[in-house]
N, C-alpha and C positions, 0 to 999 in steps of 0.2 A: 908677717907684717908686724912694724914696734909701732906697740900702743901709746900712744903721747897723752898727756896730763894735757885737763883743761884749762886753758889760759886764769889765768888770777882774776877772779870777779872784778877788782880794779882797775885792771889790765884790758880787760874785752871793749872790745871795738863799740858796742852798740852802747855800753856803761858810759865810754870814753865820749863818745859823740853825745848821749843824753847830757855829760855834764857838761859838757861847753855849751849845749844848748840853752841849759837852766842859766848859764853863767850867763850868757850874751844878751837872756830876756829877760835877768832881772833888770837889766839896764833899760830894756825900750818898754817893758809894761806897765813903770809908773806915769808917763805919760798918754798912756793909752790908755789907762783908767779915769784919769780925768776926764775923756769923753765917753767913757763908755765903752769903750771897746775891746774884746777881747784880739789876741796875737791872731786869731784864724781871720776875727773880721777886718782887719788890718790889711792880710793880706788878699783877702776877697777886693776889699777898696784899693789896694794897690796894682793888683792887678788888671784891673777895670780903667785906672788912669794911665795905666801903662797902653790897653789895647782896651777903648769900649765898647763894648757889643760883643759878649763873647756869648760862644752856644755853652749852657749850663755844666754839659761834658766836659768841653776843653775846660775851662775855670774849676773845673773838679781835678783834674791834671795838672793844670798849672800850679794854683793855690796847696796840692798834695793833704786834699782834704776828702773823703769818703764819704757820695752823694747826701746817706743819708743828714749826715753833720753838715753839707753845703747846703742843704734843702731849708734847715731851721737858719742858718746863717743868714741865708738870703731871704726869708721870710721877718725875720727879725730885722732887717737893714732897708726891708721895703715897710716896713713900721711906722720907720723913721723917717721913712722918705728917703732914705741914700742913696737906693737904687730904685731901678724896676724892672720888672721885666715884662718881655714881648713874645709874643707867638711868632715862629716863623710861617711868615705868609704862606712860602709851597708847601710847608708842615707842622699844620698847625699842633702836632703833638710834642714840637721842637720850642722852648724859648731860649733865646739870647736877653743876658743880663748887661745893663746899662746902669753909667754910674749918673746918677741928677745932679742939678747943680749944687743943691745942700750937699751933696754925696762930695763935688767937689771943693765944695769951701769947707770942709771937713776935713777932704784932704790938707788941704793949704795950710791949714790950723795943727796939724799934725806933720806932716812932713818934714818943719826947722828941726822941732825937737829930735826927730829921727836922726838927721843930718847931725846935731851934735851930738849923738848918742854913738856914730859911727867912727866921728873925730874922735871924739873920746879912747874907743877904744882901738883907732888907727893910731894914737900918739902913746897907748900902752902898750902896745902889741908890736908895734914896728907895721909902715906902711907895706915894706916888702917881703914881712914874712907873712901876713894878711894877704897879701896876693898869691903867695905863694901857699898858703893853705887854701884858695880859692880854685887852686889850680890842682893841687893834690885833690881837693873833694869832688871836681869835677872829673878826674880823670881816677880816682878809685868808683865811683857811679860808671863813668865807661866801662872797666873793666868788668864788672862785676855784673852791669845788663849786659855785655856781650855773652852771658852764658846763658843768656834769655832763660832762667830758671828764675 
């Protein structure tokens, strides 16, 4: 078997994806500090207005945050009042998180800025190669959970 060299530290996949990552939120985080928010509680809140009432699980999945970090999230967001959450009635060891209405006029106060934040970088980037990396990221995460490893 030939032994292959490790791909170039600047070169690796997960380097490549941390810095587009750092690159895309330096753009959305100075609005998101203005309220106080960090990029996780963001997407805690957006998620909640996308679908509200989620069981604590799923919003741990969806948002791709790790209980224990969704736990302080969410405990810090009902602080606020953004959210809150509820016992499931057949189990009550189950709660579902709900966004409030401060939760929601939050969002609304946030959102524009989001929106120009993505023009922004839809009018540097090109609309359809933006899509088009949307589609590649979406379909290397297929391939790569298909080996359910």
């Amino acid at each position: 078997m030939v032994e292959k060299d490790l791909r170039g530290f600047k070169r690796s996949l997960p380097m490549s994806l941390l810095r587009a990552r750092d690159a895309v939120m330096k753009k959305f985080l100075p609005s998101l500090k203005v309220h106080n928010l960090s990029a996780a509680q963001w997407r805690v809140i957006r998620a909640l207005e996308d679908e509200n009432g989620l069981d604590i699980s799923e919003l741990s999945v969806r948002c791709h945050l790790l209980m224990p970090s969704l736990s302080r999230i969410i405990q810090n967001l009902e602080s606020r009042l953004l959210v809150e959450r509820r016992a499931v009635e057949s189990d009550q060891r189950r709660s579902v998180i709900f966004l409030t209405n401060s939760g929601r006029k939050l969002y609304k106060l946030v959102a524009p800025k989001s929106v120009e934040r993505y023009d922004d970088i839809t009018e540097k980037f090109g609309y359809g190669k933006l899509e088009l990396l949307y589609e590649l990221l979406d379909e290397l995460v297929e391939k790569i959970d298909e080996d359910g490893e």
